[in-house]
PLY file of the C-alpha trace (Angstrom):
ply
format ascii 1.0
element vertex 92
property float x
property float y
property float z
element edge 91
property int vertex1
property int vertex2
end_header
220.69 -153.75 -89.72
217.30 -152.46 -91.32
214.58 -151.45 -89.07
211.18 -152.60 -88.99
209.65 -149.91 -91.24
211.89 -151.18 -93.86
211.65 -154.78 -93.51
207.85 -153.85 -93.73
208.23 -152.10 -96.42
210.04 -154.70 -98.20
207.76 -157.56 -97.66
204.73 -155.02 -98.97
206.56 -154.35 -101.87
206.73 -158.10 -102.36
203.61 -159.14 -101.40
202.00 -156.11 -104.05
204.58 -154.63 -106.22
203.75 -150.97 -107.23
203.15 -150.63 -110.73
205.12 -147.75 -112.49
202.80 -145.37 -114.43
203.67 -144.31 -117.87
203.48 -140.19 -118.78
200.53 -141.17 -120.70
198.17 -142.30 -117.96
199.87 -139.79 -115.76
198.69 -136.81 -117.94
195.15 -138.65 -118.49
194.63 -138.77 -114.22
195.59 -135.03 -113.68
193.36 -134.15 -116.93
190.58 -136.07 -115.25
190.84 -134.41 -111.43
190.86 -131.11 -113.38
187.56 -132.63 -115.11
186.30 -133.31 -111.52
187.56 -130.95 -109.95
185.38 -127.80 -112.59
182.39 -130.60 -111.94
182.60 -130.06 -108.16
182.89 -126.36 -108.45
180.60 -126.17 -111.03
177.38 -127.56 -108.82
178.86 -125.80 -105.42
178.02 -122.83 -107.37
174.66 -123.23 -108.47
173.63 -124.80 -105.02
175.42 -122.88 -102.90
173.52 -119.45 -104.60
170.01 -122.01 -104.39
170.81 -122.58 -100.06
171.85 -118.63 -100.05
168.41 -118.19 -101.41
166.71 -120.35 -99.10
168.50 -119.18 -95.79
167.37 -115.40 -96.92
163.57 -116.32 -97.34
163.75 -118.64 -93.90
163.11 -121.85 -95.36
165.82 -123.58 -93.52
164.14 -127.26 -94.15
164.80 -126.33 -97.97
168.72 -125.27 -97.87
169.39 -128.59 -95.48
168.06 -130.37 -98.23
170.08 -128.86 -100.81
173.25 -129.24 -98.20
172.69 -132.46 -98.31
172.06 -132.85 -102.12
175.23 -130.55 -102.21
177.41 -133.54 -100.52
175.60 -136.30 -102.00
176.33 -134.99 -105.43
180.19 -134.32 -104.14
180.28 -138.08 -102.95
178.67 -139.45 -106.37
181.61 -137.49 -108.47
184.13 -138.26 -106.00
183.43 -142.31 -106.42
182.84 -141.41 -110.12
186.49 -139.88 -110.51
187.97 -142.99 -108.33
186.85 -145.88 -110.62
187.75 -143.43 -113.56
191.26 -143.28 -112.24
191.14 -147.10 -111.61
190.57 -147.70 -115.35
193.27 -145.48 -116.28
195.61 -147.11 -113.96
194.46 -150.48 -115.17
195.28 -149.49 -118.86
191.75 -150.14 -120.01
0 1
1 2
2 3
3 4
4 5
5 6
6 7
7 8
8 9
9 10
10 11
11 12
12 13
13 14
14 15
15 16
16 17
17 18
18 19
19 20
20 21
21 22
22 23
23 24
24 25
25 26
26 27
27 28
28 29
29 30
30 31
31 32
32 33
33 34
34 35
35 36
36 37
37 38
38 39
39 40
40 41
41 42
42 43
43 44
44 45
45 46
46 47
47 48
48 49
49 50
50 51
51 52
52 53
53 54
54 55
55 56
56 57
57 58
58 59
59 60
60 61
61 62
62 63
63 64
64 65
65 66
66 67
67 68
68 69
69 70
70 71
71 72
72 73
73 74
74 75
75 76
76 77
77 78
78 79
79 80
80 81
81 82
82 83
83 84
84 85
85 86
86 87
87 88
88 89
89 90
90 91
């Protein structure tokens, strides 16, 4: 007898069957999180040393803003790298 995680299982994999991915788009989504992943650390740096600045001279307003820009920016590559990934996936 099969429990019910497998007969779940089973009727997902019926209802949406999960495509295989070839080495090819496998290599092109790791290539692209290592893209991402050098953008992400890339603006951390330069506005993490801009809300280091601001938190020395007291202008707290200022290095919210740029915490804030920091995430934002984080969020817009994030969604960015997602519908990249989608594409490869697709095979477009």
């Amino acid at each position: 007898m099969k429990t019910a995680y497998e007969l779940a299982m089973e009727r997902l994999s019926k209802a949406a069957p999960v495509k295989k991915l070839t080495d090819e788009q496998k290599k092109s989504l790791a290539e692209l999180d290592s893209q991402y992943a050098a953008k992400v650390a890339e603006r951390e740096l330069a506005l993490k040393e801009e809300i280091n600045q601001a938190t020395v001279q007291g202008d707290l307003e200022k290095a919210e803003q740029l915490a804030k820009r920091l995430a934002a920016e984080r969020r817009s590559l994030q969604a960015d790298l997602e519908a990249r990934k989608e594409k490869v996936r697709q095979g477009q």
